[in-house]
N, C-alpha and C positions, 0 to 999 in steps of 0.2 A: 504494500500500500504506500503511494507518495500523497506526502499533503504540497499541494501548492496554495501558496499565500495568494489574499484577494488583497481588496484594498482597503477592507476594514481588518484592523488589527485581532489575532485570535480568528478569522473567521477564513476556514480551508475548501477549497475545492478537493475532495480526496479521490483521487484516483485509485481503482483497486488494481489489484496483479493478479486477472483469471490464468485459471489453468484450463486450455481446450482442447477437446481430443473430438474424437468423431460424436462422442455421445454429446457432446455441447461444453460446458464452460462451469467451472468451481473454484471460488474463492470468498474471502473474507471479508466481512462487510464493515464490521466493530472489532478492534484490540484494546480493551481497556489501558493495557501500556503501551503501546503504539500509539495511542492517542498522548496519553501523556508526555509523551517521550517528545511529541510532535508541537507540544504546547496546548494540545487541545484537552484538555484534562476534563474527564467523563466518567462518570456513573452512569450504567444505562438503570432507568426505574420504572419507565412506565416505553410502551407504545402504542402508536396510534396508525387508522389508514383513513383517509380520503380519497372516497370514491366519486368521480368527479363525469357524470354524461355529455357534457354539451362542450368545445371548445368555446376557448373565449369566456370562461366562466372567471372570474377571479376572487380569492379567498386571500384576506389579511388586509391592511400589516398589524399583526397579534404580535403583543409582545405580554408578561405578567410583570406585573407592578412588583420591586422588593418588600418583602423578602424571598418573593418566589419565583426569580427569574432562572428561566431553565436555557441551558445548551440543548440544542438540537441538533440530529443528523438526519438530513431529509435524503430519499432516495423513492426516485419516481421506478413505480415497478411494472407498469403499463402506462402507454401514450407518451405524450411529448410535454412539457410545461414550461416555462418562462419562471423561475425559480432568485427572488430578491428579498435580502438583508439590508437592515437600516440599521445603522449602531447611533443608540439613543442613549448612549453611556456617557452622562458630564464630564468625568475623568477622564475618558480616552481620548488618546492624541489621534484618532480617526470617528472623532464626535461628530455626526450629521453626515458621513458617506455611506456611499451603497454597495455594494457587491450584489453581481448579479449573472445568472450562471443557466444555461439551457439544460434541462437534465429528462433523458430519456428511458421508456420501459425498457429493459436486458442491455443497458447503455455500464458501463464502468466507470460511471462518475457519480460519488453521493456530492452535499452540501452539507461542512459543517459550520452553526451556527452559535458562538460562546453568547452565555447569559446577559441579556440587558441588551438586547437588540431587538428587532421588530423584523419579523416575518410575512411573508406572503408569496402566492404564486399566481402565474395566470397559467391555465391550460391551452396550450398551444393545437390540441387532437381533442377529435368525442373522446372518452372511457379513459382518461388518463386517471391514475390510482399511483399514489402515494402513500410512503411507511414514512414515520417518523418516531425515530428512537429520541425520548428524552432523558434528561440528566434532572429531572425531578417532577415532580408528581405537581398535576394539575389542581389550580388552587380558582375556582372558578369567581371568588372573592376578589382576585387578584389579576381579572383577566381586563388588559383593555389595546386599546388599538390606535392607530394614525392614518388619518386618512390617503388613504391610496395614491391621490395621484395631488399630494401637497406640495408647493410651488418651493420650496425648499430643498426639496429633493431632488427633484425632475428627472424621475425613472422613468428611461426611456422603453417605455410598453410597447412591446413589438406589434398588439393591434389595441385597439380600447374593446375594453369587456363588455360583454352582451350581458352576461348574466352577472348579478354581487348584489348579496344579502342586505336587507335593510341595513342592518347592523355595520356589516363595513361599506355601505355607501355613506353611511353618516357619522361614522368618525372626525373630528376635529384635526386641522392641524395640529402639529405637537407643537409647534411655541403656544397658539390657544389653550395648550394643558394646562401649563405653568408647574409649579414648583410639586403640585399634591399627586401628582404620576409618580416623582421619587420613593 
């Protein structure tokens, strides 16, 4: 497995190293010490999938409020999606950039995602399905979001979404947050 750095500090494109022979392809998804060793230090605790029918659907930017901001490692396991990280962390010296990363079903590229960052994808194909391994357990108290396509950011969406949930269509810019997001 290589992690290649993005552009948000902590936050890895990881490339796995299948092994292929005629029957198809076997490797490694998660190393808890390969992670650490990478920088990306990870408890796996809980996972999830997003089952996803329509392209153009888009889901996020979720991120959990401290104390329960989780690492994530997303990996599209069908269809194609449009895969973006926002690091919303006041500390960091990559405070308010994006990484942003195309990731395909039986493709060798997850997205890791370090805590205190805001998430989301657009699905690029119908039936794209996503797993995501988190580094801590969902605190649904603690859940909130930025709006998608906030002028601060200017992620470059490869088309504008058809479909997106009340919910993250009415997210707030994050300077609109202010200080009680921390």
């Amino acid at each position: 497995m290589r992690f290649i750095p993005t552009s948000i500090d902590g936050a890895f494109l990881v490339e796995l190293d299948l092994r292929r022979d005629e029957r198809g392809a076997f490797g490694r998804t998660f190393c808890e010490e390969a992670f650490r060793l990478a920088g990306a230090p990870m408890t796996v605790v809980q996972a999830n999938i997003s089952l996803t029918s329509k392209a153009a659907t888009l889901r996020g930017m979720h991120y959990q409020a401290p104390p329960h901001q989780e690492p994530k490692l997303v990996q599209c396991v069908r269809g194609r999606i449009f895969d973006v990280a926002i690091d919303i962390r006041y500390q960091s010296s990559t405070y308010g950039r994006i990484a942003s990363v195309e990731l395909t079903g039986g493709g060798d590229h997850l997205f890791f995602i370090p805590a205190g960052c805001a998430h989301g994808f657009l699905t690029l194909e119908d039936d794209s399905d996503v797993l995501y391994y988190m580094g801590a357990t969902y605190a649904p108290e603690a859940a909130r979001g930025v709006r998608w396509n906030d002028p601060a950011f200017a992620i470059p969406w490869p088309m504008t979404p058809k479909i997106i949930s009340d919910r993250d269509a009415n997210y707030v810019d994050l300077q609109q947050q202010g200080p009680h997001r921390r």
